[in-house]
MARVO-308639 format. One line per 8 residues: their letters; for each residue z, x, y of C-alpha. Coordinates in nm, 4 decimals. Layout:
a	Z/X/Y; ... $
This chain:
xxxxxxxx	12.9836/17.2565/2.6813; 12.9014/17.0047/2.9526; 12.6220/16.8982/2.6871; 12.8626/16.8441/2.4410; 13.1120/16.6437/2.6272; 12.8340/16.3957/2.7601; 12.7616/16.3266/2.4418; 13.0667/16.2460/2.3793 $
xxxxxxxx	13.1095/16.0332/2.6787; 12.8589/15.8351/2.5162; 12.9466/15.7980/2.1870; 13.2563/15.6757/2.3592; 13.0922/15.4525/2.5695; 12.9207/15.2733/2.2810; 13.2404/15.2915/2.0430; 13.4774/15.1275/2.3025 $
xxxxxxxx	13.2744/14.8879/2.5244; 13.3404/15.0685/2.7966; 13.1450/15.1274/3.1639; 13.2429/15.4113/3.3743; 13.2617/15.3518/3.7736; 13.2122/15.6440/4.0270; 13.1951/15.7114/4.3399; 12.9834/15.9197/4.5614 $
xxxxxxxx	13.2308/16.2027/4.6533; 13.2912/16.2277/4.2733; 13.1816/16.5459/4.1457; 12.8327/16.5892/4.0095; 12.8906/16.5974/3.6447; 13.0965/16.3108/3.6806; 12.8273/16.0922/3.8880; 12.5785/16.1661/3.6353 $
xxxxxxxx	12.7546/16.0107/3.3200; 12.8023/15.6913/3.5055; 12.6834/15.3681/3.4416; 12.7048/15.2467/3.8275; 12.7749/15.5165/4.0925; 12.8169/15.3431/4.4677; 13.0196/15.3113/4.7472; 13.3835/15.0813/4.7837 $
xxxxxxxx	13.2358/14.7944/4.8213; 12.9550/14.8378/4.5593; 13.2070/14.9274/4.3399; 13.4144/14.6357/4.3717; 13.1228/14.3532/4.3135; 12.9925/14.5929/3.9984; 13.3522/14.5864/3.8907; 13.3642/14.1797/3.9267 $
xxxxxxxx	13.0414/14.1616/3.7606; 13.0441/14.3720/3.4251; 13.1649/14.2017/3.0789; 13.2788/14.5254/2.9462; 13.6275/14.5691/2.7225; 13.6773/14.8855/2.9110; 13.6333/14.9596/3.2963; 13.7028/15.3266/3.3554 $
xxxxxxxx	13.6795/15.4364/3.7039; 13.5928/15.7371/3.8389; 13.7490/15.8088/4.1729; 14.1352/15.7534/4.3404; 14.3955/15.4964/4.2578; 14.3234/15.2404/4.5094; 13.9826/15.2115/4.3851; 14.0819/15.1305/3.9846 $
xxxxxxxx	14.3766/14.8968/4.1489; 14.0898/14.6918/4.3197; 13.9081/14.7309/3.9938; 14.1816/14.5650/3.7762; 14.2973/14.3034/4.0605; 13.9279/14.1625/3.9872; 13.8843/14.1856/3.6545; 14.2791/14.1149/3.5223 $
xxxxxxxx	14.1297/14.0807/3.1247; 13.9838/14.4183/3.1322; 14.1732/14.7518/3.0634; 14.0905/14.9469/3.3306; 14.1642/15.3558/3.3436; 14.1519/15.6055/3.5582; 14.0872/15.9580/3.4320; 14.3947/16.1132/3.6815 $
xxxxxxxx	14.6434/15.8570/3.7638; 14.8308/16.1249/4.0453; 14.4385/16.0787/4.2236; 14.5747/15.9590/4.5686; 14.4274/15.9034/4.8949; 14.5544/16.0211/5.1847; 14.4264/15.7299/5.4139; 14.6280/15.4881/5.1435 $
xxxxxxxx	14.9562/15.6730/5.1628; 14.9125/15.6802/5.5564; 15.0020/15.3055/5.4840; 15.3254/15.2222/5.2888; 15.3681/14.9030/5.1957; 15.7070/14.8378/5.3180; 15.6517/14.9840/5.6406; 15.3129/14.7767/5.7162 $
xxxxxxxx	15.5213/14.4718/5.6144; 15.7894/14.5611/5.9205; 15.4521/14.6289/6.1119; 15.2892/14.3076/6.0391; 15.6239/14.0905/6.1233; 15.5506/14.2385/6.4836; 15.2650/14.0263/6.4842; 15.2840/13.7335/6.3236 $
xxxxxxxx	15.0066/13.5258/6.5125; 14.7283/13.8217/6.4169; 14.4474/13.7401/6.1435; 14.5236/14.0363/5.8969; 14.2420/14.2951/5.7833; 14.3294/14.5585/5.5668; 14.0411/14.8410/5.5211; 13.9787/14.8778/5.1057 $
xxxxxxxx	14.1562/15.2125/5.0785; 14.5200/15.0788/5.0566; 14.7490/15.0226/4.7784; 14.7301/14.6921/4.6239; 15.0496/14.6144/4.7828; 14.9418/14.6109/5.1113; 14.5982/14.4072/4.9984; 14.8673/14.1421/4.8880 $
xxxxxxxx	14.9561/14.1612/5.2236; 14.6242/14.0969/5.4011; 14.3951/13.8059/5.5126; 14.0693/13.9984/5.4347; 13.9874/14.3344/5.3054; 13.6711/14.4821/5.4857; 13.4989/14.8231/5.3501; 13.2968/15.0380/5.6252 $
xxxxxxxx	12.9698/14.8778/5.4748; 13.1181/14.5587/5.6456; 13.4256/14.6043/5.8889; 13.2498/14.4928/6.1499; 13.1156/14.1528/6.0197; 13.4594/14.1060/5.8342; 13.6208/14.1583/6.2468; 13.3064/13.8900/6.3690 $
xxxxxxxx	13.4148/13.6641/6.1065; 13.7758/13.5869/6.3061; 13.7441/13.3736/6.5351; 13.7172/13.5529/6.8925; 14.0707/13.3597/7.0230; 14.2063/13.5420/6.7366; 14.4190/13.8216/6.7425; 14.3533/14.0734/6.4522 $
xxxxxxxx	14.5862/14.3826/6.3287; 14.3940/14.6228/6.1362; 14.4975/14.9237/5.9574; 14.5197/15.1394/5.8435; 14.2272/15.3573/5.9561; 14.2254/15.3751/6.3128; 13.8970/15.5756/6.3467; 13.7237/15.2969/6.1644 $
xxxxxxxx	13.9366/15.0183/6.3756; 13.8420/15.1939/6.7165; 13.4906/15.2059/6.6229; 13.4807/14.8851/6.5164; 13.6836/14.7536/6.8328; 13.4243/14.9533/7.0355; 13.0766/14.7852/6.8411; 13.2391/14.4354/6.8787 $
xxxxxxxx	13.4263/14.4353/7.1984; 13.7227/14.2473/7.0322; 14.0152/14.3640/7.3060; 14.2978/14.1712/7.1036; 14.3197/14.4345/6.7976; 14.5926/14.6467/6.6808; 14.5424/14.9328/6.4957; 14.7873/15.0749/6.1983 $
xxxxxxxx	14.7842/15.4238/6.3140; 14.7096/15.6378/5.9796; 14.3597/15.8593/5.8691; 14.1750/16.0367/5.6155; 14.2813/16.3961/5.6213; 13.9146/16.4569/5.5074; 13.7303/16.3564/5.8115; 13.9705/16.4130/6.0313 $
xxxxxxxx	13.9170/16.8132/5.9321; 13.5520/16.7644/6.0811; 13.4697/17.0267/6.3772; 13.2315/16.8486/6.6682; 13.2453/17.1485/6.7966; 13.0878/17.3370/6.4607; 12.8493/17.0375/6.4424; 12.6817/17.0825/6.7964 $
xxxxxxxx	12.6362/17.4224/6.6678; 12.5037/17.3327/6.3981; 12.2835/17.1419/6.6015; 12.1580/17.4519/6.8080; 12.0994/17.5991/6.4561; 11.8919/17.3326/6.3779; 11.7495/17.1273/6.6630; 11.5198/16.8736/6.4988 $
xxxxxxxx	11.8317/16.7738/6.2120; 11.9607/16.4094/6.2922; 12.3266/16.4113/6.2053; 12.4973/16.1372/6.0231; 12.9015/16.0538/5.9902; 13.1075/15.8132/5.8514; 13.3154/15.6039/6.0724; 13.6866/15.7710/5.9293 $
xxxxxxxx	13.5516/16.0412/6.1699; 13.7326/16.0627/6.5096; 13.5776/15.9484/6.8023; 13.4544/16.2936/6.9229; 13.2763/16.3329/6.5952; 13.1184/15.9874/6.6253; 13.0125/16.0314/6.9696; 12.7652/16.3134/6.8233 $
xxxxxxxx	12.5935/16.0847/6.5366; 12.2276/15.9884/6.5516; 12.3740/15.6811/6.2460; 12.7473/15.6274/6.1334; 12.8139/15.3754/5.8774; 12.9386/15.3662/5.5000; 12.8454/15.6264/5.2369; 12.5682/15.3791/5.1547 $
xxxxxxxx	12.4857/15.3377/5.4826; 12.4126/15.7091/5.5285; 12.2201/15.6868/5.1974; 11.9854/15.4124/5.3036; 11.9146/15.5749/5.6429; 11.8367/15.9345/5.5110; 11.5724/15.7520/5.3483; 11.3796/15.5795/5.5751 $
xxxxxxxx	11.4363/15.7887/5.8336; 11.1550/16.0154/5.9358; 11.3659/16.4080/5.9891; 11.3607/16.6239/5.7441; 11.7017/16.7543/5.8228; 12.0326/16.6353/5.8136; 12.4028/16.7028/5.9073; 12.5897/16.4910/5.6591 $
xxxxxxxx	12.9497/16.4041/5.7879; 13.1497/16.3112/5.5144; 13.2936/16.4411/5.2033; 13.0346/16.6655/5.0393; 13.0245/16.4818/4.6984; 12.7728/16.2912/4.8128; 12.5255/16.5511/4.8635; 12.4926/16.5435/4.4960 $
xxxxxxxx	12.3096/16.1684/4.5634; 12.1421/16.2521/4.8920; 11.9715/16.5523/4.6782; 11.8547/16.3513/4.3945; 11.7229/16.0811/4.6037; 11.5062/16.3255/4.9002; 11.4853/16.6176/4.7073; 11.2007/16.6925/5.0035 $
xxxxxxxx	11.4768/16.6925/5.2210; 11.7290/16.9245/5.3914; 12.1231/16.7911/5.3933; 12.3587/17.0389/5.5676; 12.7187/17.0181/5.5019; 12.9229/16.9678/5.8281; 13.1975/17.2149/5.8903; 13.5713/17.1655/5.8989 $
xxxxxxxx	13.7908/17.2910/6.2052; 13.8857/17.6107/6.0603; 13.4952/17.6536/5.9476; 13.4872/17.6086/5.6038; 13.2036/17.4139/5.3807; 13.1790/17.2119/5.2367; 13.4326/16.9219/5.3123; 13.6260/16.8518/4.9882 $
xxxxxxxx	13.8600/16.5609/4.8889; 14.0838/16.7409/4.6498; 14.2143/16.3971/4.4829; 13.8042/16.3161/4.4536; 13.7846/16.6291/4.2468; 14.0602/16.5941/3.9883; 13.8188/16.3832/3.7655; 13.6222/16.6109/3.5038 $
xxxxxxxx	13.4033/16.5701/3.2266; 13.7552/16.6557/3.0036; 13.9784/16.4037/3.1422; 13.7286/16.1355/3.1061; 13.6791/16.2094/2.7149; 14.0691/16.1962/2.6915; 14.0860/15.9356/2.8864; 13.8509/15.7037/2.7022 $
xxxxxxxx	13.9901/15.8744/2.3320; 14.3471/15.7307/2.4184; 14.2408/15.4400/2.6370; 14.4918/15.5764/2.9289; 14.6460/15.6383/3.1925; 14.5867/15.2581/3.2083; 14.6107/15.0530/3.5719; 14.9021/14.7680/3.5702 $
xxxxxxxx	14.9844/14.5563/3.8521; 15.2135/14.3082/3.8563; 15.0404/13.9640/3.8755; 15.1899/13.7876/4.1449; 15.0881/14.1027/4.3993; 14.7253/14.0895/4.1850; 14.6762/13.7184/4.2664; 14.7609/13.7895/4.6404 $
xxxxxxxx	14.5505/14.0752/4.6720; 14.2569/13.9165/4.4822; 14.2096/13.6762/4.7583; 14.1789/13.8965/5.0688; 13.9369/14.1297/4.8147; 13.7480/13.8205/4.7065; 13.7013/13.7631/5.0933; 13.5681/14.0709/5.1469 $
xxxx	13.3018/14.0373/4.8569; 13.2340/13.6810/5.0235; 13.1257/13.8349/5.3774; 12.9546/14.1557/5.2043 $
C-alpha cells in the first residue's frame, strides 16, 4: 500500500508541477516522498527558491502561510488545513497587537511559528537557526519585544546579554512536556550519551544540554560530534533523519513528564501518505492570505532570510 501511494505521489508530482515541503518532525513516510525536507528556515529559502506550479507543504499552517507569503503566484497546499501549532495559537493576533501598543519604541521580532497575522505585525522574523543573530542585528540602544516563545527569548536574552527585551509569554506544549528529571536519568542509564535540545525547551531542560540549537542545528552536531550516543530533545520525528544520516549511531528519545516516549506533535502527525494523494488529486485545501497582511509579513520574513 505505502508502495502504491508513492507512486502515486509521483506520478502526481510530474503531472502537476508540483514540489512537496516537509519538515523534520513529519512522519517518516511523509519525509521520504519529499523533494526538500529541512528545518523553518530551510524551508522558507527552498520555498522562495523553487519555480514549481504547485508548492505542497508538509507540516502545520504557519509553515504553508510563510510558504505562500513568499511565493504569492504559486498554489500552495497543505495536506490538513486544521494542522495547528500550539506555540502559534499561544499568540493571537489581536491580542499581540494590544501587547505591542505597550511598547511602541521596541524593534519587533516575531519567532517563525506565528500566524501570518502577527508576521504582518513584526520588524523581523528570526527562526532558532538564527534568533540570536536576528537579536545582534538591533542595535544594542534598542529595545526589542519578542514573542512569542519565551524559552527561545530567555535563551536568547541569556547568550546575548540584551537586558532591554520583553518576552510574549506563550510555548510549545511539545517541549514544554520534556522531563529534566527523566533526562538525568537517562543520563545515569547512559553515561557517555551527549544530550541535545532545542531551545523551545525550558530553562531546566537547557541547563542539562551538551548543544541546543535548531533541528538543523542538532543535525549538524550529531555529525561531527565524536559520541556515539545521544539524548535527542525535541519532537521525535526527527529521529527518522538523525537515523538515516548516523545509522552507526545511537539516538535516544527523551522522556515527557508523565514518562512516555517518544515526544509527539499530534498536529505534525496528521499528514499521511493519503491526504497528500488527495491533496495533490484536488489541488486543496489551498493557503489564501489576504495581500495587504502578505505584503506586510513578506518583509519581516524576507528579513529573516537576509540575516540567515
Amino acid at each position: 500500500m505505502v508502495d502504491k501511494l508513492r507512486t502515486r505521489i509521483e506520478e502526481l508530482k510530474r503531472e502537476k508541477n508540483a514540489v512537496i515541503l516537509a519538515h523534520y518532525y513529519m512522519r517518516p513516510e511523509v519525509q521520504a516522498v519529499a523533494d526538500f525536507l529541512g528545518d523553518s528556515l530551510a524551508l522558507s529559502i527552498e520555498a522562495k527558491r523553487t519555480d514549481a506550479r504547485i508548492i505542497l507543504f508538509a507540516g502545520v499552517h504557519f509553515m504553508a502561510e510563510t510558504a505562500k507569503v513568499l511565493c504569492p503566484d504559486r498554489k500552495v497546499l497543505i495536506p490538513v488545513r486544521e494542522a495547528g501549532c500550539s506555540l502559534a495559537e499561544s499568540c493571537q493576533s489581536e491580542a499581540f497587537r494590544r501587547f505591542r501598543a505597550l511598547y511602541p519604541d521596541h524593534k519587533v521580532i516575531s519567532y517563525v511559528n506565528t500566524s501570518v497575522e502577527v508576521k504582518a505585525q513584526t520588524d523581523i522574523c528570526c527562526t532558532s537557526s538564527n534568533a540570536l543573530k536576528v537579536v545582534e542585528s538591533i542595535p544594542a540602544d534598542v529595545p526589542i519585544l519578542f514573542g512569542p516563545d519565551r524559552n527561545l527569548g530567555r535563551y536568547v536574552q541569556r547568550l546575548s546579554g540584551r537586558e532591554n527585551m520583553v518576552i510574549w509569554d506563550g510555548a510549545c506544549v511539545v517541549h514544554e512536556r520534556f522531563s529534566a528529571d527523566g533526562i538525568r536519568r537517562l543520563k545515569e542509564e547512559h553515561p557517555s550519551a551527549r544530550v541535545v535540545t532545542h531551545p523551545e525547551c525550558p530553562a531546566e531542560v537547557v541547563a542539562l544540554a551538551d548543544y541546543t540549537g535548531s533541528t538543523a542545528g542538532m543535525l549538524d552536531f550529531c555529525g561531527r560530534d565524536a559520541a556515539k550516543e545521544f539524548i535527542v530533545v525535541t519532537e521525535a520525528g526527527i529521529l527518522c533523519e538523525l537515523g538515516r544520516r548516523y545509522p552507526e549511531k545511537v539516538f535516544i528519545a527523551a522522556p515527557t513528564l508523565d514518562g512516555r516516549t517518544p515526544n509527539e506533535c499530534e498536529d505534525m502527525k496528521l499528514a499521511t501518505l493519503e491526504r497528500i494523494v488527495d491533496c495533490l488529486e484536488r489541488e486543496a485545501p489551498e493557503v489564501t492570505i489576504d495581500e495587504e497582511v502578505r505584503r506586510a509579513a513578506e518583509r519581516s520574513i524576507l528579513r529573516m532570510i537576509e540575516i540567515h
